[in-house]
N, C-alpha and C positions, 0 to 999 in steps of 0.2 A: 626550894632548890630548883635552881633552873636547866634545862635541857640540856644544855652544853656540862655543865657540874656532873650531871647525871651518867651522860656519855664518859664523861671523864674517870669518875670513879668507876664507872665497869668498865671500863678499859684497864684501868690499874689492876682493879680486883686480879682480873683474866690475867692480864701476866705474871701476876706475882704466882696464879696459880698453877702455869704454865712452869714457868722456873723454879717453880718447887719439885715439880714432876718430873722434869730433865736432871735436876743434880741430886738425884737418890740415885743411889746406889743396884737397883732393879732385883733385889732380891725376892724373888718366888716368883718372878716373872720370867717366860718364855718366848719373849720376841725378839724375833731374829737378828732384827736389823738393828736392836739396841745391845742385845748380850755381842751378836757377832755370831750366837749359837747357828750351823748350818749354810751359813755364809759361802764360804770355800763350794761346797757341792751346788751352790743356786747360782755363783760365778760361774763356777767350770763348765755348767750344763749351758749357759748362754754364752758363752764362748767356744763350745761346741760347734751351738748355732749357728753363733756369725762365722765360722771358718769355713761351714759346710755350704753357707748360703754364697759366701764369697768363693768356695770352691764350684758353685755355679747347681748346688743340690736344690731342687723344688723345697722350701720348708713345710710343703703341706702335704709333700708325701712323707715325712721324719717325724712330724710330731704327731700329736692327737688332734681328733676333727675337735672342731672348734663352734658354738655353739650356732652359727650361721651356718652351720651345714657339715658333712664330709666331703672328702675327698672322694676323686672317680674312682680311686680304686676300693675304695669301702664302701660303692654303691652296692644296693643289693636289687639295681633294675637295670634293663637293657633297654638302646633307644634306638628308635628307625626313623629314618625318612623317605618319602619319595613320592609319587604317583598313586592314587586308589582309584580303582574300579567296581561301583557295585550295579550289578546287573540282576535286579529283583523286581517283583512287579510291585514290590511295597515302597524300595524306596532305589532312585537312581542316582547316581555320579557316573560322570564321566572323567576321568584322570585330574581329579580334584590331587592341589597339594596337599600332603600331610605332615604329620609330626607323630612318633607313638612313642609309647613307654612301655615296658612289660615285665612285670614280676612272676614270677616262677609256672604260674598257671593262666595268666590272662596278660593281652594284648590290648591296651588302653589308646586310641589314635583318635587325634583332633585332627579335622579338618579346620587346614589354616584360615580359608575363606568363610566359615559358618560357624556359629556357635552348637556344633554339632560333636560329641566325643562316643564315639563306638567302641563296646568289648568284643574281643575277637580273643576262644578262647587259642590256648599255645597247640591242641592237638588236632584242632579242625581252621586252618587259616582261611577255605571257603564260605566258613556261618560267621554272619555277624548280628548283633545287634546293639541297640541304643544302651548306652550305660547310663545307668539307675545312681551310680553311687561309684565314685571314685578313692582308692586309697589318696591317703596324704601324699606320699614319696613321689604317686606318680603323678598325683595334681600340681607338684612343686617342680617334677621335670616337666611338664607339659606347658606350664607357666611362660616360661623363658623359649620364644619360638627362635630368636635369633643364637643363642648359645645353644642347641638343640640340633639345629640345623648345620654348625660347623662341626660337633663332636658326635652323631650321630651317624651308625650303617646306612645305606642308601637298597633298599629296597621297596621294588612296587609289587603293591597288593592289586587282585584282582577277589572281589566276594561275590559268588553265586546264589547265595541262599542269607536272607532276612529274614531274623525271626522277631 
């Protein structure tokens, strides 16, 4: 049998198996889009949707975060930018740029010109030192220097003490 024969009959095979599958009946099956079962509520919700997005609503503040990320307002870090001064005999800047990030108890800040990221804890803003180890969240806001730098508070640091 040759190649073309070959092709040929599994081609036929497949459809005829295909059109066996479509013209049953779908009994003790649960799919939606062939019973119809839940159809009405999977419409009406995306048609929700498109009213509210054509009402001019963000759709990513209405729905659920989506696996590329959350939304700003389901962050659980806060972001700064500005000016840093550290005045230590270990280590010096002078009003180097930055970018930070900061979860509930530590202040994570890259400087934009160096491959340099400092923890600065939230109750002493004067100590700083070198970070050893970065959370996820804020290595992923720290990532993005130009979307950081538009939606980010504008404050400058000054650290007295390197430890």
């Amino acid at each position: 049998m040759n190649d073309t024969m070959k092709g040929i009959s599994i081609l036929s095979v497949t459809a005829i198996a295909i059109f066996g599958v479509l013209n049953q009946d779908n009994q003790g099956f649960d799919i939606a889009f062939l019973a119809g079962i839940g159809a009405e509520t999977e419409q009406s919700a995306s048609l929700q949707l498109q009213q509210s997005i054509l009402a001019g609503v963000d759709p990513t503040e209405i729905q659920e975060p989506s696996a590329a990320g959350v939304t700003e307002r389901a962050r659980g870090v806060d972001c700064y930018r500005g000016w840093i001064s550290i005045d230590d005999d270990n280590m010096a800047l002078d009003q180097q740029a930055y970018i930070s990030a900061a979860n509930e108890k530590t202040m994570y800040v890259r400087i934009v010109d160096r491959k340099l990221i400092i923890e600065i804890p939230n109750n002493n803003k004067t100590l700083a030192r070198r970070a050893d180890n970065v959370p996820v969240e804020i290595a992923v806001e720290l990532a993005d220097v130009a979307v950081i730098n538009k939606q980010c508070t504008r404050k400058d640091l000054i650290i007295t003490a390197w430890k």
